[in-house]
C-alpha positions, 0 to 999 in steps of 0.5 A: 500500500502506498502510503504517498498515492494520495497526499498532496505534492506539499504534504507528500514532500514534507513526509519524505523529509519527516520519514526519511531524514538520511536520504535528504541530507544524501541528496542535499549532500550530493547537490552541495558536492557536485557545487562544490567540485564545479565552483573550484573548477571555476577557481571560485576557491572560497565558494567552492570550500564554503559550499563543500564545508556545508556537504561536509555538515549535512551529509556527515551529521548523522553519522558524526552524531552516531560515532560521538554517542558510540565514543561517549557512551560505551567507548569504542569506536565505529565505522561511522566516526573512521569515516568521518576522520577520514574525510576530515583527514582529507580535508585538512591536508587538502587546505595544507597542501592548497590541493583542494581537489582533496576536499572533493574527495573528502565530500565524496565519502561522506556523500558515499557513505550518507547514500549507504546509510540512506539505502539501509534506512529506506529499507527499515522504512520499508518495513515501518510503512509495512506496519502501517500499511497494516494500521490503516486496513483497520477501520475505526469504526464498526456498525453494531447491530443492537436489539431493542424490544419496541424498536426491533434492530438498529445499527449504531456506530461505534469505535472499534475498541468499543466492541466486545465478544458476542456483538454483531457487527454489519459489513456492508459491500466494500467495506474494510471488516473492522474485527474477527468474527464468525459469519452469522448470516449473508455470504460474500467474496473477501479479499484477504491479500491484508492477512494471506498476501493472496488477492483472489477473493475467497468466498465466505459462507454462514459459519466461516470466520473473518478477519480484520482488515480484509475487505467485503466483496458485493454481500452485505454480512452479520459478523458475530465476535469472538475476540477482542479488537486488541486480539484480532489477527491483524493486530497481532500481525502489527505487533509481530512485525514491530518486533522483527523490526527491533532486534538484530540477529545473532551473526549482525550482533557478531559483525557489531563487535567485531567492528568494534574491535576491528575498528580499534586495530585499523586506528591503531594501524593507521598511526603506525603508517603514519609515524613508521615510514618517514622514519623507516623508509624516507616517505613525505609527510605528505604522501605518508599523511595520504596513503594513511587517509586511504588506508583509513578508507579502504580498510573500514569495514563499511561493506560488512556491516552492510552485508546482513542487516539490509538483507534480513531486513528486506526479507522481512518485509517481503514476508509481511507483505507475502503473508509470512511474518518473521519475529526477528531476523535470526529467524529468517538467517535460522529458516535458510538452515533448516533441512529437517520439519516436524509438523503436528497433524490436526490442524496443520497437515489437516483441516482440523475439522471433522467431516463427512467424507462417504455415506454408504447406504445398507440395501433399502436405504438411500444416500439422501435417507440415511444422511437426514435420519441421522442428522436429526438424530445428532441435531440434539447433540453437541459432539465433534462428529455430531456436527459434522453429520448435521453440516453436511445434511445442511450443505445437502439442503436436507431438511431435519426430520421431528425425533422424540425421546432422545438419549445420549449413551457416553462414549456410544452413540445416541438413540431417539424416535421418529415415527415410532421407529426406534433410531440408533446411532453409535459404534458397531456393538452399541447398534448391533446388539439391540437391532429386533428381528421379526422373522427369519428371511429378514434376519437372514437378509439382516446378517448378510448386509451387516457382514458386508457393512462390518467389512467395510467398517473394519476396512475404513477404521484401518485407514484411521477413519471414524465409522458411524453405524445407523438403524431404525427399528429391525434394520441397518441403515448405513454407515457414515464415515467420518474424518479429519480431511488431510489439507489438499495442499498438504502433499504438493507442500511436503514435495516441494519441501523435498525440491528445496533440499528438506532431508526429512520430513515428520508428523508429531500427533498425539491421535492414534497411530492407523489415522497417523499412518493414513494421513501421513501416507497420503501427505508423503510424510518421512516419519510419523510418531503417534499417541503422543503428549506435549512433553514428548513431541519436545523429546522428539524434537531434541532428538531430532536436532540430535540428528538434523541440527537445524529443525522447525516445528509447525504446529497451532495448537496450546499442546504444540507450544512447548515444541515451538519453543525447543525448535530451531524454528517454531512456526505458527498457523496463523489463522486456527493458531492458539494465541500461546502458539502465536506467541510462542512462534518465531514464524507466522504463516498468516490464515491457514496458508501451510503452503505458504511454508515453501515460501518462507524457506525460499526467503531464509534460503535467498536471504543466506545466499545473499548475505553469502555474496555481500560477505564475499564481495566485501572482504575481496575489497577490501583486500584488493583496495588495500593491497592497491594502496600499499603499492601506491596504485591507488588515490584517494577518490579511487579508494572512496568509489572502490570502497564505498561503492562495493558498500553500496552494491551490498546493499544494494544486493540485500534489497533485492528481496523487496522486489515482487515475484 
């Protein structure tokens, strides 16, 4: 979202100068410098000096400011301020020597430098304009639907934080949805690229759960809370990327300290080229003073502090935008890593909602008949599989037939009336043994149709199925079967994963290990670990980066937390996740896009090439430019384009990662 698209030209320059404040002191520095340089050209030496001091102050001023504190606070020095010596350090000999094209070079590298800094801040600014880009698809307002006895429904405007769980809300077309919440009544098509990073419309039917922030289509929709404002997803999303922005990865947090260190030896260095050689080997103090402000230049390590942050940086970015949130960068340098996933079952490889998948009518019933008797029978009942039934008799468009005299049996079924006829719905034993029989041939006809159905059922429940047995009064219906759907991406996803180098691929779940082995035969699973606790998947995830060493976790349940938690990665479903795997997480895969976890790894894995590449690069500079300086082939504007300029491809190359594909 461009955040710019509709400013005023006035309001849109005053918003670059507030946002980014480092690339208008480049571009002012650059102008100054460029003045600079043509006023001396001219032999305007006073204008051409005032005009370079001012490039000196605009384009040096963050970077001395930030190399002081450094000094100040903690003592050590940094990049910034070597920079700043050294064009200072050129400067003054310029003046000295009245060789003033050596303050143009002095400019040049604070020019330089200020551009490399800018880019690194615009691709923080890339972020922050992600965050609130994201704020601003959350309206302020929402049209509460209120109740009142003499006045039927009214709609009243409220604000957002107003609202609390079980307020119906209006959406009309076009509109932003303003909260989470279930789909009450209507249907429409949402576009939810705010929360999948996907702009094909999903349509959304009675019961479906919406998001915050994603936008209604052509149907006005009731939406019923069940979260808080503060809770949504999309606020969620808002924190997260927050977070990621603010905390620096383990191998920048190396790279800082070994600047620190680093910048310490090239000082030190630096004085020893400046004392040893007139002593030693007879050089001017001039051309000494001047190979040691090269050396100061081309050693400064300015192209390794700039080879991970802006890439990481960018990579965050880009998953935010395609749906994917990183907490941190440690956790997209972590996902390039990665070459072994365990993945728990329901929920993540699965739907993680029971559904219908077969009726299969005994002889004298039909699919239509079979399906309606027992949704009426489990319409007064609240189990899992219950629902499932009574759901697909509605999406059936089958109307529910009057039960009388309905009663629950835990742990075996449910029995009823309708007609007179007794019903019966439950596990095999439950229906069998009180089936009544009123002559031979039937009981003849009974038995054999029971003994295809017990096959069947025997067949179905070996493939970690749920099988639903139905009678009324002498005879079997049918049976239903039930399961957990296995996500149609699910198995495209675990190949893909094989094409970008994952060794092995697991399933953690705690159900039983025939519906384990099913759903992981189908998804093409490596290796599955079945009846398991909490605790256990966190075993297993140690042994397995016993084994692996770099191992993630996705899961979105309370009981995948503690294995979030002890992964190399923890990756979170974004939509069904709990709110403790949420936070638990390192990743978010936004809704329930598990395919988006190919993604995710092919940014970790770019992001590591990248900063391969950056690291290359810098130190080969570096090494040739200093190898250059010592042999007296190389000037000092020769020095600052060759340095600074393998700093401004690095990072340069780092944000490749923003560009869309």
């Amino acid at each position: 979202m461009n955040i710019w698209a509709s400013m005023p030209l006035q309001k849109q320059i005053r918003g670059w100068i507030i946002h980014y404040p480092v690339a208008i002191a480049a571009l002012f520095c650059a102008l100054l410098t460029l003045s600079g340089w043509l006023a001396l050209t001219h032999n305007w030496l006073g204008s051409g000096v005032g005009i370079l001091f001012a490039a000196y102050v605009i384009g040096g001023y963050d970077s001395t400011r930030e190399g002081l504190n450094t000094l100040w606070t903690e003592h050590e020095l940094d990049v910034d301020l070597l920079m700043i010596v050294a064009a200072l350090g050129a400067a003054v000999l310029g003046l000295w020597q009245q060789q003033y094209y050596l303050l143009v070079d002095g400019a040049v590298l604070i020019l330089i430098f200020a551009i490399s800094g800018a880019l690194e801040d615009i691709a923080m600014q890339r972020t922050e304009r992600n965050i609130h880009g994201l704020m601003q698809l959350t309206p302020e307002t929402a049209r509460r639907i209120q109740t009142n006895q003499t006045q039927g429904e009214q709609i009243q405007i409220v604000g957002v934080q107003k609202l609390r769980i079980g307020d119906r809300i209006l959406v009309k077309p076009g509109d932003l949805v303003p909260a989470d919440g279930l789909l009450q009544s209507g249907k429409s098509s949402l576009n939810q690229a705010s929360i999948t990073g996907e702009s094909v419309p999903i349509d959304k039917t009675i019961g479906d759960e919406v998001f915050a922030g994603t936008l209604n289509g052509s149907g006005a929709i009731v939406l019923k809370l069940h979260k808080l404002p503060e809770n949504n997803l999309i606020q969620r999303v808002i924190r997260l990327v927050e977070t990621a922005k603010t905390t620096r990865p383990p191998s920048q947090q190396f790279l800082e300290r070994f600047e620190r260190g680093y910048a310490r030896v090239i000082v030190f260095i630096t004085l020893l080229l400046l004392l040893l050689p007139p002593l030693l080997l007879n050089w001017g103090w001039e051309n000494t003073i001047y190979r040691a402000l090269v050396f100061l230049v081309v050693a400064s390590p300015c192209a390794v502090m700039a080879a991970i942050m802006p890439t990481l940086l960018s990579g965050i970015a880009q998953g935010a935008r395609q749906g994917i949130l990183f907490k941190d960068g440690a956790q997209l340098e972590m996902m390039g890593k990665v070459n072994a996933i365990a993945a728990d079952k329901t929920g993540t490889l699965t739907i993680g909602k029971l559904q219908v998948c077969d009726i299969i009518p005994a002889s004298g019933s039909t699919v239509a008949e079979l399906l309606q008797t027992a949704a009426s029978l489990e319409a007064y009942s609240e189990h899992p599989i219950a629902q499932a039934i009574v759901s697909e008799a509605q999406h059936q468009s089958l109307p529910l037939l009057p039960v009388a005299n309905v009663q629950a049996r835990a742990g075996l079924g449910i029995t009823g009336t309708l007609e007179g006829a007794i019903l019966r719905i439950g596990k095999q034993p439950f229906v069998q043994e009180n089936l009544i029989t009123s002559n031979s041939t039937t009981s003849n006809l009974t038995t054999s149709t029971e003994n295809t159905l017990v096959q069947v059922g025997q067949q179905t429940e070996s493939e970690g199925k749920t099988v639903i047995w139905i009678s009324r009064q002498d005879r079997v219906m049918g049976l239903l079967i039930v399961a957990d759907q296995i996500r149609p991406e699910a198995p495209a996803l675990i190949r893909a994963l094989k094409r970008l180098g994952i060794k092995t691929t697991i399933m953690l779940t705690g159900d039983n290990a025939a519906t384990a082995q099913s759903i992981a035969q189908v998804a093409g699973i490596d290796q599955v670990y079945s009846n398991l606790l909490p605790e256990d998947k966190v075993e297993i995830i140690r042994t397995l980066q016993q084994q692996h060493h770099t191992v993630a976790m996705i899961g979105d349940g309370i009981n995948d937390a503690p294995a979030l938690a002890q992964a190399s990665v923890g990756i979170a479903m974004g939509g069904t996740g709990s709110d403790i795997a949420l936070e638990t997480a390192d990743v978010v895969l936004m809704a329930d896009r598990i395919e988006k976890l190919t993604q995710a790894i092919q940014l970790g894995v770019k992001s590591q090439q990248i900063i391969k590449q950056n690291l290359t690069l810098a130190m080969v500079s570096i090494v040739f430019l200093m190898v250059a300086n010592f042999l007296g082939r190389l000037t000092l504007p020769a020095g600052v384009l060759g340095h600074e300029g393998s700093t401004l491809l690095v990072t340069l190359n780092g944000m490749r990662l923003l560009r869309n594909k």
